[in-house]
C-alpha positions in Angstrom: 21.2 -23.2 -28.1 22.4 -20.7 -25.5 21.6 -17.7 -27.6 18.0 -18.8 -27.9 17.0 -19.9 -24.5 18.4 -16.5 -23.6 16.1 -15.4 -26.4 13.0 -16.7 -25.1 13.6 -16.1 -21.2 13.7 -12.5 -21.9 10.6 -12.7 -23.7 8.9 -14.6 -21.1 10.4 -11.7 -18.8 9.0 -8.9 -21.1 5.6 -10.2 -21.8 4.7 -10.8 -18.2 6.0 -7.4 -17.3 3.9 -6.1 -20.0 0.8 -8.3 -18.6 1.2 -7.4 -15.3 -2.0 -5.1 -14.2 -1.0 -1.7 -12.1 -1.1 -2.8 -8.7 -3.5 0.1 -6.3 -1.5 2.0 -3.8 -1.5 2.8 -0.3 -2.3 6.3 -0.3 -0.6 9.1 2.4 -2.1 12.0 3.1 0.4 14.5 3.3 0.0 18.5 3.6 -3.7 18.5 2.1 -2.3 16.3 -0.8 -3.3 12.6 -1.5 0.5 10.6 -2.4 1.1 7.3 -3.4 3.3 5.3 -0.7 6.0 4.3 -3.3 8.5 2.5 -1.3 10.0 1.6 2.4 13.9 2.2 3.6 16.3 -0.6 4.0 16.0 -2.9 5.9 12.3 -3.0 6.4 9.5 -4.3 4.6 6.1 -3.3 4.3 4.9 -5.5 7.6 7.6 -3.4 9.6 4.9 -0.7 9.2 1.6 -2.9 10.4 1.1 -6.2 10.3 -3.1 -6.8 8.9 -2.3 -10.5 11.2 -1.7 -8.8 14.4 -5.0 -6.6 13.3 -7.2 -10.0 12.9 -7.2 -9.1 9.2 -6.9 -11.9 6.9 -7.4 -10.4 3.2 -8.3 -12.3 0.2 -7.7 -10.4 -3.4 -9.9 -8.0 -4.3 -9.1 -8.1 -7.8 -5.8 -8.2 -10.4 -5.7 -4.5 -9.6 -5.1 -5.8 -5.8 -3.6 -8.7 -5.2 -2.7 -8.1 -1.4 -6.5 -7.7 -1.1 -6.3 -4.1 1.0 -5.8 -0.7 0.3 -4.3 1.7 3.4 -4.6 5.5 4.0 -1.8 6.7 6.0 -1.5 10.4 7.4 0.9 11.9 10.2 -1.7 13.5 12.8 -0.8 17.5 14.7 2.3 15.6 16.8 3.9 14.3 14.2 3.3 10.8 14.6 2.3 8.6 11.4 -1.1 7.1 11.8 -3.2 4.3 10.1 -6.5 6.3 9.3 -8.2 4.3 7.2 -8.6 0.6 5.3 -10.2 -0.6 2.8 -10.1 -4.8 2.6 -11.9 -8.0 1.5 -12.0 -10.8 3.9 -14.0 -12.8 2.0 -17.8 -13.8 2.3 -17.4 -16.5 4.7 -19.7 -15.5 8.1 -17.2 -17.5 10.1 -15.3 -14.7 9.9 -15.0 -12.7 13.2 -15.0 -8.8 12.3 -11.8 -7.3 14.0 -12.0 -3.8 15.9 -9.6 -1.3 15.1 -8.7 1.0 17.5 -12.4 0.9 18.3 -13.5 1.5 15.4 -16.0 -1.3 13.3 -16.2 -1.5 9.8 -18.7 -0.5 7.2 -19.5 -4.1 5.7 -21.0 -4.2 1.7 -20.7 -6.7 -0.9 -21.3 -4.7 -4.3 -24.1 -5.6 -6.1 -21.8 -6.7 -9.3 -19.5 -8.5 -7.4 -22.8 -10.8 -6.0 -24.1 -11.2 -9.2 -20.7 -13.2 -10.1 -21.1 -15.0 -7.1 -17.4 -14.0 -5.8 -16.4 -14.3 -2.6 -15.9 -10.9 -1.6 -17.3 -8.9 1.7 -15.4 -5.3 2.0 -14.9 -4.0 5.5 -13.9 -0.4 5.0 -12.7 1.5 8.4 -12.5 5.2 8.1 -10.7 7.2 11.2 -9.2 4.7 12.9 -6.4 6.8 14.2 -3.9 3.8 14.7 -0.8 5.0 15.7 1.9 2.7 14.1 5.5 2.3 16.1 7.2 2.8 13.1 11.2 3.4 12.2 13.0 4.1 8.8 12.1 5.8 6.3 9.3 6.2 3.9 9.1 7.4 0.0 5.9 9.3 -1.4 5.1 10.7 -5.0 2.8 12.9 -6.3 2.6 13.7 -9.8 1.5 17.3 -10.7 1.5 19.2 -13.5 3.7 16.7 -15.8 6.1 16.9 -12.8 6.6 13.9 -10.0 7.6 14.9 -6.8 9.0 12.5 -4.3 9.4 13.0 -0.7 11.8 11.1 1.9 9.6 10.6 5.2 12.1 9.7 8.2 10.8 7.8 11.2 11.4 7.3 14.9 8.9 5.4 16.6 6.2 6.6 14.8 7.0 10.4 14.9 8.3 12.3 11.6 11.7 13.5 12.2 12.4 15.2 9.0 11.7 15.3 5.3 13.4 16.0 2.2 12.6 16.4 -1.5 14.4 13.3 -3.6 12.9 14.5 -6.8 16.2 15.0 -7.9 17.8 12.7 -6.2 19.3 8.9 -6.6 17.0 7.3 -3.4 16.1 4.1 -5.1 19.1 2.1 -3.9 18.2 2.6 0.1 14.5 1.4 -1.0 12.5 -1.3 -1.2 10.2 -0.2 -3.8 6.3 -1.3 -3.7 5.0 0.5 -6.2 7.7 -0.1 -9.1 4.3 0.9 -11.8 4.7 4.2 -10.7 8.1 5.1 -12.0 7.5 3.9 -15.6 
């Protein structure tokens, strides 16, 4: 009886990881190239970077591609210091819902046109150069694949401003990380 409970729990496992749909990244732009945020230093987690609450940002899912129901573009700005510069999210269709400034900035609003004609409850706010300087410390882990070649970069933070960086390409840096975007190693 052991054997096959064992049996099946590991199929369960299996077949939900092989259901599971790619989850979209949070992109960084970093040197003129667009990399994938792949995962966050120990301790932290991904709301020791920003918080959407504190924002006035309550996202609903966008779709099984986006379960979180945003998408963020991160950058580090000409002194050093990492910056939220853009964000793409669904706060639902309700008109009750107050639309949050950003750093000044207001979002363009659109529900798209297939999305209406399923009746889904979807209204995308999408801020572009917000220029939010985020207060942040630890570390932070970007890929890029090129070329049939991954490379991975170590971002270190204190208080917001990029200390150093390092190649990990070659490295073992999984066991210091959280990892958010697991999809990205298979």
């Amino acid at each position: 009886m052991g054997k096959k409970l064992l049996i099946i729990t590991l199929l369960l496992i299996n077949g939900s990881y092989l259901y599971a749909r790619v989850q979209m990244p949070d992109i960084f732009i970093y040197n003129g190239n667009k990399y994938r945020l792949l995962a966050i230093g120990f301790p932290n987690t991904y709301l020791n970077i920003f918080s959407l609450d504190l924002l006035g940002i309550k996202p609903k899912m966008l779709h099984t591609a986006c379960y979180r129901g945003y998408i963020a573009t991160f950058t580090i700005n000409e002194n050093n210091k990492l910056i939220l510069n853009q964000l793409y999210t669904n706060n639902g269709n309700n008109i009750n819902n107050e639309i949050p400034v950003i750093n000044g900035i207001l979002p363009r609003i659109t529900t798209p046109e297939h999305l209406i004609k399923e009746s889904l409850d979807y209204r995308i706010w999408d801020y572009n150069n917000i220029d939010l300087l985020i207060n942040y410390t630890g570390s932070l882990i970007i890929s890029l694949n090129r070329e049939n070649r991954t490379e991975i970069i170590k971002l270190n933070f204190i208080n917001g401003e990029l200390i150093n960086t390092q190649d990990v390409s070659s490295q073992n840096w999984r066991e210091n990380h959280y990892i958010i975007n697991w999809f990205e190693l298979l």
